[in-house]
Backbone as numpy.savetxt, mean C-alpha at the origin, in Angstrom:
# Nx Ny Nz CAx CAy CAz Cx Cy Cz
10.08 -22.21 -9.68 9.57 -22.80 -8.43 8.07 -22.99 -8.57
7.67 -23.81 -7.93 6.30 -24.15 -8.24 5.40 -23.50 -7.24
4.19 -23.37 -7.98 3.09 -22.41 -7.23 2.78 -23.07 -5.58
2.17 -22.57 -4.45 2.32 -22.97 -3.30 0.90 -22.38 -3.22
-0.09 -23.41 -3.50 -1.25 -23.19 -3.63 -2.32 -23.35 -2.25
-3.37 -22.86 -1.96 -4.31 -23.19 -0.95 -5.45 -23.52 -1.16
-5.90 -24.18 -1.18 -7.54 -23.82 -1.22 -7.99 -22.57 -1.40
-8.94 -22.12 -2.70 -9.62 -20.81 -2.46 -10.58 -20.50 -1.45
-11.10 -21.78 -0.70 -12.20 -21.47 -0.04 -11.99 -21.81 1.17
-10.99 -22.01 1.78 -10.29 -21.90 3.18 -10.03 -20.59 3.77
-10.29 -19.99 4.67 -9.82 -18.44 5.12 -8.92 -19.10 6.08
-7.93 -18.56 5.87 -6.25 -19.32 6.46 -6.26 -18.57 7.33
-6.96 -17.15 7.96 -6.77 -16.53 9.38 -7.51 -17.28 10.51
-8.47 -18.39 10.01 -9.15 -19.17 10.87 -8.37 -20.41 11.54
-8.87 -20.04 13.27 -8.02 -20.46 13.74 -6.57 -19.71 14.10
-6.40 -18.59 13.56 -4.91 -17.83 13.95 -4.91 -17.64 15.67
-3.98 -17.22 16.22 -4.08 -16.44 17.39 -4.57 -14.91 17.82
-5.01 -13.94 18.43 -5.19 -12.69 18.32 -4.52 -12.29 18.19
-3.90 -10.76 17.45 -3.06 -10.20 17.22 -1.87 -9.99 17.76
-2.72 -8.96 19.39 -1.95 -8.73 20.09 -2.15 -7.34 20.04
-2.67 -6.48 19.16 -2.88 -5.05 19.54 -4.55 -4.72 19.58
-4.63 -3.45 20.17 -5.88 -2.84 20.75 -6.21 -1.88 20.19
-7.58 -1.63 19.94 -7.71 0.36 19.50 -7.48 1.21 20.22
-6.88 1.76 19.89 -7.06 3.76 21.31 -7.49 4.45 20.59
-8.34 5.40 21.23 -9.54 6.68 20.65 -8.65 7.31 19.68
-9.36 7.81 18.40 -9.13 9.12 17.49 -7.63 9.86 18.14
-6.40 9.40 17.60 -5.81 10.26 17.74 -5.34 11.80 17.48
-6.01 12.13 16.19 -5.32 12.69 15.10 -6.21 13.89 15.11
-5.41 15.18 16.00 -5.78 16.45 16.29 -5.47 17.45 14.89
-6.84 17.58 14.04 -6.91 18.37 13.44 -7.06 19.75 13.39
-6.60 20.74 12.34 -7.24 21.87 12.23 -8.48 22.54 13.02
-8.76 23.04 13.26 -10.15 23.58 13.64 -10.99 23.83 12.65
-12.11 23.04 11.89 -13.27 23.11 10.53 -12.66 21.99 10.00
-11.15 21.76 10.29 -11.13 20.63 8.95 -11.65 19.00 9.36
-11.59 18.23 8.10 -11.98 17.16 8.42 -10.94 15.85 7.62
-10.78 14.62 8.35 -10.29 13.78 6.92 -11.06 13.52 5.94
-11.17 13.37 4.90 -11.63 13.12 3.38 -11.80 11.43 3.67
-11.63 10.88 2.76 -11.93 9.12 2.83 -10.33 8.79 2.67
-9.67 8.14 3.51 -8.33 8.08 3.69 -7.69 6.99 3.32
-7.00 7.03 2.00 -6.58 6.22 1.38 -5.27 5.57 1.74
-4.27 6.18 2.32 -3.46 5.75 2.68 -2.70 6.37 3.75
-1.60 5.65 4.39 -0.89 6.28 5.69 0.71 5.40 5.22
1.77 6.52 6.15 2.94 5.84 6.26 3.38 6.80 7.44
4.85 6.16 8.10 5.72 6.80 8.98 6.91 7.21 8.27
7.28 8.56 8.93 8.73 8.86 8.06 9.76 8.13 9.64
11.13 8.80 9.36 12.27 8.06 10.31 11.87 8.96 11.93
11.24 10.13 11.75 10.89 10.90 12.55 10.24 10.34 13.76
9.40 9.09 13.10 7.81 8.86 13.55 6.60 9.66 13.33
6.86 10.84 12.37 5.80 11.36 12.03 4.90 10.90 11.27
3.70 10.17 11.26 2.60 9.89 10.85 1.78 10.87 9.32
1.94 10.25 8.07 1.93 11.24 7.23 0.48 10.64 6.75
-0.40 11.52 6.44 -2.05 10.76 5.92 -2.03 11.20 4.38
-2.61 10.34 3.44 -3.05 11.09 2.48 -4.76 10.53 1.89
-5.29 11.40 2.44 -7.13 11.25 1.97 -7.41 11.98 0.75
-8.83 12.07 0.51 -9.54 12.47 -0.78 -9.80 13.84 -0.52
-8.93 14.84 -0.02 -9.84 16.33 0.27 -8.89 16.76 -0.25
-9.31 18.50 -0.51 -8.45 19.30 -0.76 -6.49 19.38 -0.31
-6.66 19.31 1.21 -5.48 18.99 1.83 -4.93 17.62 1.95
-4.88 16.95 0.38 -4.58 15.73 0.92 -3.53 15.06 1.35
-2.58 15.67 1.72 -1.52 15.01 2.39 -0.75 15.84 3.77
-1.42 15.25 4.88 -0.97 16.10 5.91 -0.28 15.26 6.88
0.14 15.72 7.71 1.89 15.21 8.23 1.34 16.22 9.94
1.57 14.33 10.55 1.31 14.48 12.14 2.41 13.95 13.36
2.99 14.71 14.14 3.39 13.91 15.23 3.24 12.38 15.40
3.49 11.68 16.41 3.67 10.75 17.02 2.40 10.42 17.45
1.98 11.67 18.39 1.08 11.88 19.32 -0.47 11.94 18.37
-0.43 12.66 17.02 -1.77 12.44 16.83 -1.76 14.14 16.38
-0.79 14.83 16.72 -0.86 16.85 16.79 -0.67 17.03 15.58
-1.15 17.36 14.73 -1.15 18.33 13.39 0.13 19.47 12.97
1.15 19.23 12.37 1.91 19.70 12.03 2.26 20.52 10.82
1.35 19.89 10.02 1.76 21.02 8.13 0.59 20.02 7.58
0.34 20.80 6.16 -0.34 20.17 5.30 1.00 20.57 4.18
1.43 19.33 3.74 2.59 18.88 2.70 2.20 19.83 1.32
0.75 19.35 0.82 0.50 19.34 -0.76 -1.09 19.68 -0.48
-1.23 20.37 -1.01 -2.92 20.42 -1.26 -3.24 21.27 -3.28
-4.55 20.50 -3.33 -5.26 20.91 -4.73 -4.06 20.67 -5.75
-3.46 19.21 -5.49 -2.89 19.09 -6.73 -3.67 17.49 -7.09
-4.05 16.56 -6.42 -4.06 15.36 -6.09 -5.58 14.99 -6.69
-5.83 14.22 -7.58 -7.17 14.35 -7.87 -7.84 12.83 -7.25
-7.13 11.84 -7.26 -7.77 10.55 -6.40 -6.54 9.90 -5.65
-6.32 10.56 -4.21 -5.04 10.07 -3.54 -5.31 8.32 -3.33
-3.99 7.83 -3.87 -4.23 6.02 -3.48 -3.12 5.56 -2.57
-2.19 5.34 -3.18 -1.21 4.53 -2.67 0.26 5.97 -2.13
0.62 5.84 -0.65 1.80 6.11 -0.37 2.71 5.80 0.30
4.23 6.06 0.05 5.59 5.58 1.20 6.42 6.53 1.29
7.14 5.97 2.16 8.06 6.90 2.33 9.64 6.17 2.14
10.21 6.76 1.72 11.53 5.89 1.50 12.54 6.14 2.60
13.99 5.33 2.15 14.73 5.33 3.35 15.79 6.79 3.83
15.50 7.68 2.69 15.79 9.18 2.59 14.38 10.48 3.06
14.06 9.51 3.39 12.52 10.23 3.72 11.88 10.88 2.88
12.24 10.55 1.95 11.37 10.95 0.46 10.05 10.29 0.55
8.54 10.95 0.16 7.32 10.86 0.46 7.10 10.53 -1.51
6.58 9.16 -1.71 6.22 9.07 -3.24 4.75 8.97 -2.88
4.00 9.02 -3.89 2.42 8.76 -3.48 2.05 8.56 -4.94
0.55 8.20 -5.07 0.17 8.12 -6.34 -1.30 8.25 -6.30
-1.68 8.83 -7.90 -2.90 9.26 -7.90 -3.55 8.11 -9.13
-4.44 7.49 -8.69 -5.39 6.39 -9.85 -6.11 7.17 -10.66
-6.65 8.47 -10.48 -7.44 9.23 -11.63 -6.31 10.20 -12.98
-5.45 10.63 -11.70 -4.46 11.77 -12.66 -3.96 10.72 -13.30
-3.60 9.35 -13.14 -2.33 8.53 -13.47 -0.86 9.28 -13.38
-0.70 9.33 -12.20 0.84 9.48 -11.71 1.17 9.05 -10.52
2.98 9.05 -10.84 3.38 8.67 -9.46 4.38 9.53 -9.40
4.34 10.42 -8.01 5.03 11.56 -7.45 6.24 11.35 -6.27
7.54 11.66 -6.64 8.57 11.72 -5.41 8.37 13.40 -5.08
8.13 13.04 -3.55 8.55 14.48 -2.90 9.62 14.74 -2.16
10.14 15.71 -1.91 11.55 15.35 -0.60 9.93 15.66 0.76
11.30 15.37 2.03 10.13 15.74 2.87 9.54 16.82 3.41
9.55 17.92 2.88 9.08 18.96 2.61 7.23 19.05 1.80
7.58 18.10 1.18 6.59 18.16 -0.07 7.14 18.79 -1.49
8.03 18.79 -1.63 8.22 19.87 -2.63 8.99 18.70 -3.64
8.18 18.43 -5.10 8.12 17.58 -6.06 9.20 17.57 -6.50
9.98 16.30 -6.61 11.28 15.99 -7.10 11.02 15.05 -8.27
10.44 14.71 -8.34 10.16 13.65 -9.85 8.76 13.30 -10.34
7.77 13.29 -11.24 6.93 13.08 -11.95 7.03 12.20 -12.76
6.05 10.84 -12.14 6.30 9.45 -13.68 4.73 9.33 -14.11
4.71 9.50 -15.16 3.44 9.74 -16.25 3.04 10.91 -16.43
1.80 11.10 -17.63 1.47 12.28 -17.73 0.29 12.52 -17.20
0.00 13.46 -16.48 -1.19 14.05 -15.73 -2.59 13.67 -16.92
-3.49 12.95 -15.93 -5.13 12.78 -17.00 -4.46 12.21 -17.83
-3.41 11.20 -18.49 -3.57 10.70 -20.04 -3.61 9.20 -19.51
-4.57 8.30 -20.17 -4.36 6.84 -19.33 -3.04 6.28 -20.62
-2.48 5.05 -20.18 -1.77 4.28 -20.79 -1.33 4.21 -21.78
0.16 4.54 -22.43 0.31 4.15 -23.78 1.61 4.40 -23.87
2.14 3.42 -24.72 3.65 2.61 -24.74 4.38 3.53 -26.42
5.56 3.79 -25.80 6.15 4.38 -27.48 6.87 3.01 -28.51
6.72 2.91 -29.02 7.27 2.10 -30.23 7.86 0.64 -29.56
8.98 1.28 -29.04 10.04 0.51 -28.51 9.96 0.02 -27.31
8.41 -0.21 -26.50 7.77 -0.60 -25.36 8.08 -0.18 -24.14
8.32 1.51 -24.44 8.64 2.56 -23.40 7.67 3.11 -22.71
7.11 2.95 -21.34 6.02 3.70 -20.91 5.77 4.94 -20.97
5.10 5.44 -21.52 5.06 7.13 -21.01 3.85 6.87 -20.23
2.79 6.40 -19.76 1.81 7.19 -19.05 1.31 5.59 -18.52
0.80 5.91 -17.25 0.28 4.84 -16.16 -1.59 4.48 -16.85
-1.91 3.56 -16.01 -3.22 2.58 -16.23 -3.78 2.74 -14.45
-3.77 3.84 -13.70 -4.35 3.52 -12.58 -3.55 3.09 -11.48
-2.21 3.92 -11.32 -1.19 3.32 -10.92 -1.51 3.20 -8.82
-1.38 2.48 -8.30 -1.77 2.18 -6.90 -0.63 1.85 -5.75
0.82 1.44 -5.87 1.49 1.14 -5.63 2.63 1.27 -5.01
4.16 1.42 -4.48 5.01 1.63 -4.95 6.29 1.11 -4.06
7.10 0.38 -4.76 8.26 -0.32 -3.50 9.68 0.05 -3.91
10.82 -0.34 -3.44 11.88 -0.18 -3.62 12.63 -1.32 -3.98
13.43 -1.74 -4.68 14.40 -1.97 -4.76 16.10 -1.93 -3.99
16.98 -2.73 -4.04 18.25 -3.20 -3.15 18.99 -1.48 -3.52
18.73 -1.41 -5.06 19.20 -0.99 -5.81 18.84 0.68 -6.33
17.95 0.52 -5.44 17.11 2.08 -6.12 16.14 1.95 -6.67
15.62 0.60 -7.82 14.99 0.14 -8.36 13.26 1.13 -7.70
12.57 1.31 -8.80 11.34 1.40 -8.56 10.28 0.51 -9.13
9.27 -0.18 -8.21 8.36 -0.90 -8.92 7.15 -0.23 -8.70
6.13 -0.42 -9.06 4.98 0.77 -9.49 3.64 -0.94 -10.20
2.76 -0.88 -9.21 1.95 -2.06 -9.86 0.84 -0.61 -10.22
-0.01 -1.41 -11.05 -1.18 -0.33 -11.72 -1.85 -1.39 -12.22
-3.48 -0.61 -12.26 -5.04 -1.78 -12.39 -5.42 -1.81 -11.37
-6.52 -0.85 -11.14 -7.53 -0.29 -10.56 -8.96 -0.17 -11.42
-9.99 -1.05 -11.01 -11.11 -0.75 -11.42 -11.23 -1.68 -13.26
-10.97 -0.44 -14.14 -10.53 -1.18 -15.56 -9.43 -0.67 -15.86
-8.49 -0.39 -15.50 -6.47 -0.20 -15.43 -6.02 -1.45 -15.77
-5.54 -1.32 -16.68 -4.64 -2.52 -17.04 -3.54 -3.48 -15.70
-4.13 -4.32 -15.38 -2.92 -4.93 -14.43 -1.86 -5.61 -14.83
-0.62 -4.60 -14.28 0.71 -5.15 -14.43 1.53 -4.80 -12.99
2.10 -5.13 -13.45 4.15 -4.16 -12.56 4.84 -3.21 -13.76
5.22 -2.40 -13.23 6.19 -1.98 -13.80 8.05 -1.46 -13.18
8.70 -1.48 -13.32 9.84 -1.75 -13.24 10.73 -0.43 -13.66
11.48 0.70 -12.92 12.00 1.45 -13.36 13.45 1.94 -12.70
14.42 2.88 -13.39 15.66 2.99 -12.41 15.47 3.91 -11.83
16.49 3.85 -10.68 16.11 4.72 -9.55 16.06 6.50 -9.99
16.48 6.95 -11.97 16.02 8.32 -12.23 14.72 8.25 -13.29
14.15 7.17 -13.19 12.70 7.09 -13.44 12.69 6.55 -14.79
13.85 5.90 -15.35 13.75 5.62 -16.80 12.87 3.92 -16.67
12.23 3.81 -17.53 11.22 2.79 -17.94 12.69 1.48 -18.16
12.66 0.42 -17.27 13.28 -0.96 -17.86 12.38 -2.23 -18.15
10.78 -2.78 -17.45 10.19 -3.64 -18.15 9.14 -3.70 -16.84
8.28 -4.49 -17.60 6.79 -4.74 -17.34 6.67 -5.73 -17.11
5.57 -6.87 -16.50 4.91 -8.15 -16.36 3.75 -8.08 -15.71
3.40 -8.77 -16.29 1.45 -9.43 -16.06 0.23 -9.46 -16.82
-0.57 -8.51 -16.27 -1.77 -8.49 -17.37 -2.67 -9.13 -17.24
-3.67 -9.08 -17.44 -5.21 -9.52 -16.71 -5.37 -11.22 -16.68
-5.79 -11.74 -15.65 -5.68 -13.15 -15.43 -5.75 -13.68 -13.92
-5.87 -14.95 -13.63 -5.31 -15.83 -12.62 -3.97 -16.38 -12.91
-3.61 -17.05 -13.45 -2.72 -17.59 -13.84 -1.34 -17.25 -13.22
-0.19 -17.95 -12.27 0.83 -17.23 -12.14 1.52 -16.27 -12.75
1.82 -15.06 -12.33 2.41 -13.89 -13.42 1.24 -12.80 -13.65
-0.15 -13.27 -13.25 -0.93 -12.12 -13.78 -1.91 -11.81 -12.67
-2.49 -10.76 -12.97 -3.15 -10.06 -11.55 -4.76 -9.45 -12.21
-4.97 -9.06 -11.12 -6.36 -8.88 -10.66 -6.44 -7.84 -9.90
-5.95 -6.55 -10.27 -6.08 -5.28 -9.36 -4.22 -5.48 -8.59
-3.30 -5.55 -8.74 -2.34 -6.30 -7.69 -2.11 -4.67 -7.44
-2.78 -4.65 -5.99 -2.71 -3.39 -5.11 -1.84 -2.68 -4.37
-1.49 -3.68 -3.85 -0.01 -3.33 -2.85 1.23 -4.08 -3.12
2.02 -3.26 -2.90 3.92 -4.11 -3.36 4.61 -3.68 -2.09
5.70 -4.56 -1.71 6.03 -4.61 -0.63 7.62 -5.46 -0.93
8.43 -4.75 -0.78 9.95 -5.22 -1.01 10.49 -5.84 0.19
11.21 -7.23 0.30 12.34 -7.77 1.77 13.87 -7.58 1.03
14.42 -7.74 2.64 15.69 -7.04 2.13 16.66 -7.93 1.20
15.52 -9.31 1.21 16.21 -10.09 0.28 15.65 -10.00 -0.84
15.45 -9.28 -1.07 14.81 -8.93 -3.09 13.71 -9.53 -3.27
12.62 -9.82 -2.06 11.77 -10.82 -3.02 10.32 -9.97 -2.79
10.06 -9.47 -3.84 8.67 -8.56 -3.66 7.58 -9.34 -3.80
6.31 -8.67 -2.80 5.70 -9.18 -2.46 4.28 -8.32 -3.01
2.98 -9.02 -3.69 1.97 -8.53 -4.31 0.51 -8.49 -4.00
-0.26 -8.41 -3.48 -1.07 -7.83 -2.65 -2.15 -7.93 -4.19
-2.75 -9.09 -4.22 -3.46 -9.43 -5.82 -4.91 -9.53 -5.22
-5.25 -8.28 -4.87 -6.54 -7.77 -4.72 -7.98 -9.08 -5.00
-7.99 -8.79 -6.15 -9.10 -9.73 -6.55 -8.80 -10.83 -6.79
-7.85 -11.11 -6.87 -7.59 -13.13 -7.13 -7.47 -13.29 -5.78
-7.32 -12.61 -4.67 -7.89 -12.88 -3.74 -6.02 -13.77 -2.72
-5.19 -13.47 -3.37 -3.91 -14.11 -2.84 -2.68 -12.58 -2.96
-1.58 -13.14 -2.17 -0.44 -12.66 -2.59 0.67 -13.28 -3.12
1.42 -12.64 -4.79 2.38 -13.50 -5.10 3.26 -12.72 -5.14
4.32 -13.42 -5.29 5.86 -13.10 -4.88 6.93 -13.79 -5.66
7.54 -12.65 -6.04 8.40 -12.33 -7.16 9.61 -12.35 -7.22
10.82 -12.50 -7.67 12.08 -12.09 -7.04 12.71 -10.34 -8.03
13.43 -10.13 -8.30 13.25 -8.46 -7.88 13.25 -8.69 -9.58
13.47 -8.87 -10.30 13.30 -9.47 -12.15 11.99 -9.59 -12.41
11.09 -10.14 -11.66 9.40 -10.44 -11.49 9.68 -11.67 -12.27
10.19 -12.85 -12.42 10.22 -14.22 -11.98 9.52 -15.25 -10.51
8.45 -15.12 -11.02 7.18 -15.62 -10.37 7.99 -16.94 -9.59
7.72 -16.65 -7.96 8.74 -17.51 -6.83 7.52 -18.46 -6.42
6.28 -17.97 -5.72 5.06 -18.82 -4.82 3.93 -17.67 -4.62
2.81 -18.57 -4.17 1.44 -17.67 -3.86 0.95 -18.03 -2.71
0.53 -17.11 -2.21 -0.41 -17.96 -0.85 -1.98 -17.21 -1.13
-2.77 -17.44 -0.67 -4.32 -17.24 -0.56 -4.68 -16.75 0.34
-5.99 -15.76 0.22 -6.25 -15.02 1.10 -7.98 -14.39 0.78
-8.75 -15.83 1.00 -9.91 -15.27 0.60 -10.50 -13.44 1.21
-10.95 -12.73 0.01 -11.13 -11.55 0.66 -10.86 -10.48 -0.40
-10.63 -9.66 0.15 -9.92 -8.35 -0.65 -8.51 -7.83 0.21
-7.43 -8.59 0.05 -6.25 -8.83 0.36 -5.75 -7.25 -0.41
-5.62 -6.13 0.40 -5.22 -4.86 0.08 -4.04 -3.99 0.19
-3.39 -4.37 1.46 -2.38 -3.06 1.98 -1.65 -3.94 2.60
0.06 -3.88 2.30 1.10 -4.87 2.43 2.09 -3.90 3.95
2.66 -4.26 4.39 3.78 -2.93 5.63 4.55 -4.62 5.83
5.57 -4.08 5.38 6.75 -4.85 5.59 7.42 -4.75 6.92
7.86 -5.89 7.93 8.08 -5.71 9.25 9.60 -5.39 9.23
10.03 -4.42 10.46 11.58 -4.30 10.41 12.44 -5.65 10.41
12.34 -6.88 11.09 12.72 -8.10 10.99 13.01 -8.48 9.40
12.08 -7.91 8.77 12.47 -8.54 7.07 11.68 -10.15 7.10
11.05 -10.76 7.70 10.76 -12.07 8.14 9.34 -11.79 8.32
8.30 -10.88 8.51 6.79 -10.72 8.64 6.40 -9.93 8.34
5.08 -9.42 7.95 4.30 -8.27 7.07 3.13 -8.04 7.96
2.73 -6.99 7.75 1.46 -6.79 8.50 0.34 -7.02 7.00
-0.75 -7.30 6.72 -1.66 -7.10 5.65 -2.92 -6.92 6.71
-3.34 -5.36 5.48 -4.94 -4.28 6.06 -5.56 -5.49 4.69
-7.16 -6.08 5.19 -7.42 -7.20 4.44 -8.94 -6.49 4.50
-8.65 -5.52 3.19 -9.51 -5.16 3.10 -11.30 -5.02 3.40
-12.65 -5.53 2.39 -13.67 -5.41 3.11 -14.23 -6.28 4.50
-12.75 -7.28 4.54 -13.02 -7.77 5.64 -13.33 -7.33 6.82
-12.13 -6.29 6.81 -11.68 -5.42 8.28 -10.90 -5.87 9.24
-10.24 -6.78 8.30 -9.45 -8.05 9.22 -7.61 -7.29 9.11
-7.01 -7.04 10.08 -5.53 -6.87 10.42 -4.88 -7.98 10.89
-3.87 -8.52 9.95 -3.52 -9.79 10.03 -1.79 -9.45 9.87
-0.96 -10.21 10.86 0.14 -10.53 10.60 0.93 -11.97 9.94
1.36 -12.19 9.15 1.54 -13.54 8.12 3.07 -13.52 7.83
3.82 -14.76 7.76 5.24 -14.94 7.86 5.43 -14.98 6.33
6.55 -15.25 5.74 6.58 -14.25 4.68 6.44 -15.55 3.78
5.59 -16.90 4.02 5.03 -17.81 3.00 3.50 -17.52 3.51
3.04 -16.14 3.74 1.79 -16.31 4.00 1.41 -16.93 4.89
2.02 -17.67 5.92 0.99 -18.09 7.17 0.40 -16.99 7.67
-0.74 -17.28 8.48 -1.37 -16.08 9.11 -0.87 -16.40 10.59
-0.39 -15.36 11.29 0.33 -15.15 12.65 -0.43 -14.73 13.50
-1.47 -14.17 13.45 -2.58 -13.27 14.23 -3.37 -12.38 13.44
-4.58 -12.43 14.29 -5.72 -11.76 13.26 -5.98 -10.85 14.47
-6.91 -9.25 13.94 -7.83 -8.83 14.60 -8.56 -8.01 13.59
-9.59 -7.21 14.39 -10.45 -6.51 13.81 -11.85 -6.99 12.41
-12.52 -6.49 12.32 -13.75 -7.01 11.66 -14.38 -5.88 11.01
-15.35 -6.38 9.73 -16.05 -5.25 9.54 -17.27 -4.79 10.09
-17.12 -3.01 9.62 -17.95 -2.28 10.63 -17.89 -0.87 10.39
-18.13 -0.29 11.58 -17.98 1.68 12.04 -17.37 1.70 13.42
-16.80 0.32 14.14 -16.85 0.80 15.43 -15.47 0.35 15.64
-15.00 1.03 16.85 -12.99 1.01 17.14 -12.57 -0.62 16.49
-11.69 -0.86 15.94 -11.17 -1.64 15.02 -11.97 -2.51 14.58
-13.09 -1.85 13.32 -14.09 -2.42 12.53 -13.73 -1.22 11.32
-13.84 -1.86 10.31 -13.26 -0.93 9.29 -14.29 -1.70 7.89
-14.87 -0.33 7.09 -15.37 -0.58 5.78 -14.47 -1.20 5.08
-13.00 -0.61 5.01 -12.29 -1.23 4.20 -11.06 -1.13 4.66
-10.57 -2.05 5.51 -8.72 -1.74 5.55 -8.04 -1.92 4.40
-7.69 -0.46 3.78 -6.76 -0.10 2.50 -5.39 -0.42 2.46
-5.04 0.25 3.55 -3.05 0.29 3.57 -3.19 0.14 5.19
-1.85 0.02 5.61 -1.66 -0.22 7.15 0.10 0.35 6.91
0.28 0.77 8.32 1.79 1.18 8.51 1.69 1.09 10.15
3.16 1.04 10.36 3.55 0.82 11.50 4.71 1.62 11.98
4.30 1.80 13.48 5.90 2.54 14.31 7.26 2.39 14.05
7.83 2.80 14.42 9.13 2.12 13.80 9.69 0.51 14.90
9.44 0.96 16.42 9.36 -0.21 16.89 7.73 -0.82 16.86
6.82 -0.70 15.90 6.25 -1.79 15.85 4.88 -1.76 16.88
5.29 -1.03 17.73 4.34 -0.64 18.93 2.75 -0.28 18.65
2.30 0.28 17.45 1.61 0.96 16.65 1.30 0.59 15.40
0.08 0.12 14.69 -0.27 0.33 13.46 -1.14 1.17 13.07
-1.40 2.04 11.77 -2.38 2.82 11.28 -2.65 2.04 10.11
-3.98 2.44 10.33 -4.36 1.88 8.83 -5.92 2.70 8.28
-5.40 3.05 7.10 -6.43 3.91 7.02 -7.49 2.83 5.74
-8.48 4.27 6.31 -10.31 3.04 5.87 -10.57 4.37 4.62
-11.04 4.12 3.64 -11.56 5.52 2.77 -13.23 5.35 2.79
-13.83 4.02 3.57 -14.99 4.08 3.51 -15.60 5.03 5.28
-14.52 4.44 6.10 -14.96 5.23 7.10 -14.65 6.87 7.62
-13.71 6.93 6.23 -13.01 8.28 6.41 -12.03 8.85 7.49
-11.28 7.75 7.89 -10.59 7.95 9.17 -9.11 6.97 8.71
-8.15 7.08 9.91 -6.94 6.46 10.12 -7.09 5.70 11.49
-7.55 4.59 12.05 -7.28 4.14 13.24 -6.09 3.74 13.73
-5.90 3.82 14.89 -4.56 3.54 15.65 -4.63 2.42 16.49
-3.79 1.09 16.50 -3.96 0.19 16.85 -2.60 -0.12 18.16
-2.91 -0.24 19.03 -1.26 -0.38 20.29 -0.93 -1.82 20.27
0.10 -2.07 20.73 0.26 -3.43 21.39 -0.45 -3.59 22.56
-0.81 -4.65 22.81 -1.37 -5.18 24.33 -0.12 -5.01 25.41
């Protein structure tokens, strides 16, 4: 299929409609001394519990609905928390860009699978078997169990990678470029229930989309730092956290932009960097956490 190109120098949220949601104050009742770290990512389990994972010691802590502090999952294992989800078993995966790994937990916290080796960057056995990640940032599902895992962060090699649902290595695509098929940091992955994953290509500044093989489908554009993908329950719209913009944008799943809000800043929905974004289960709610402002904001419907 042929590329579905835009102008690079068009910002396609111009002109959108407003979102439709609002800020409400600091929800998120911490510890007494503690603080969030720079907060790299957020997700919801089936609960509605609100799970954070920042750059501190305690980095993965697990909140009510409401914002109330419930457990800290994992602490002092995590050396640069990036990318996390939660799956449809409520399994919590997350991943670290410095250790190079990517971690399944049940929801407990308590480690059910390890893919790469702790501190070793990148390198393939003979027979073009991964053993160890490039900066891994990512992570989606499959119809099938399937795990995809994008990595290239900073100087990380950018690819996908492709594995079965007990972690065995089946294939790779991309590698540094513009060019359809290759990426530029591709940050966030984001699966529909029709197999067609969706790529969050940081610095080329678009998202492309794949079918679940990584057979390059279309691209849309997104001048910016296009960062953090949340797939809508409909299967039909995405939320994207658009990075140093500070822009929260909803887009139909060829990339139109549906509504915009927020800007950059320090002040209620102004963000250094919208990283990742997640949502309620009805939708009512987005979080999206900033690692420059060190916080998770909470966004309502109007």
């Amino acid at each position: 299929m042929s590329a579905d190109r835009s102008p690079a120098s068009v910002d396609p949220s111009l002109g959108a409609p407003p979102l439709g949601y609002e800020p409400v104050p600091d929800i998120f009742k911490l510890p007494v001394g503690s603080n969030f770290g720079p907060c790299s990512s957020v997700a919801v389990n089936s609960k509605g519990h609100i799970v954070v994972f920042h750059r501190a010691a305690h980095a993965l802590m697990e909140f009510d609905a409401g914002g109330t502090y419930l457990r800290t999952l994992v602490q002092g294992v995590f050396t640069r928390p990036h990318g996390l989800r939660i799956d449809a078993q409520d399994c919590i995966w997350a991943t670290d860009g410095a250790a190079n790994i990517v971690v399944k937990m049940d929801p407990n916290g308590r480690f059910m699978m390890v893919l790469g080796v702790k501190d070793s960057s990148a390198e393939w056995h003979p027979a073009g078997h991964l053993r160890c990640f490039d900066e891994p940032n990512d992570i989606a599902f499959g119809p099938d169990g399937e795990i995809y895992i994008s990595q290239g962060h900073g100087k990380g090699e950018s690819r996908l990678l492709m594995f079965d649902p007990d972690g065995f290595f089946i294939k790779s695509w991309g590698g540094e470029g513009s060019a359809p098929g290759q990426f530029r940091v591709p940050h966030s992955i984001v699966m529909s229930s029709d197999a067609q994953l969706f790529v969050a290509d940081r610095s080329n500044e678009r998202i492309q989309v794949f079918d679940r093989e990584g057979n390059f489908l279309r691209e849309s554009h997104h001048p910016g730092t296009p960062c953090g993908l949340c797939m809508c329950r409909d299967q039909r719209h995405m939320f994207l956290a658009h990075g140093h913009a500070g822009k929260i944008m909803k887009l139909d799943l060829n990339g139109k932009v549906l509504g915009v809000t927020g800007s950059q800043g320090k002040g209620p929905n102004q963000y250094g960097e919208a990283h990742f974004i997640a949502a309620s289960r009805d939708e009512s709610a987005l979080y999206v956490a900033d690692p420059l402002n060190w916080r998770v904001q909470t966004l309502v419907r109007c």
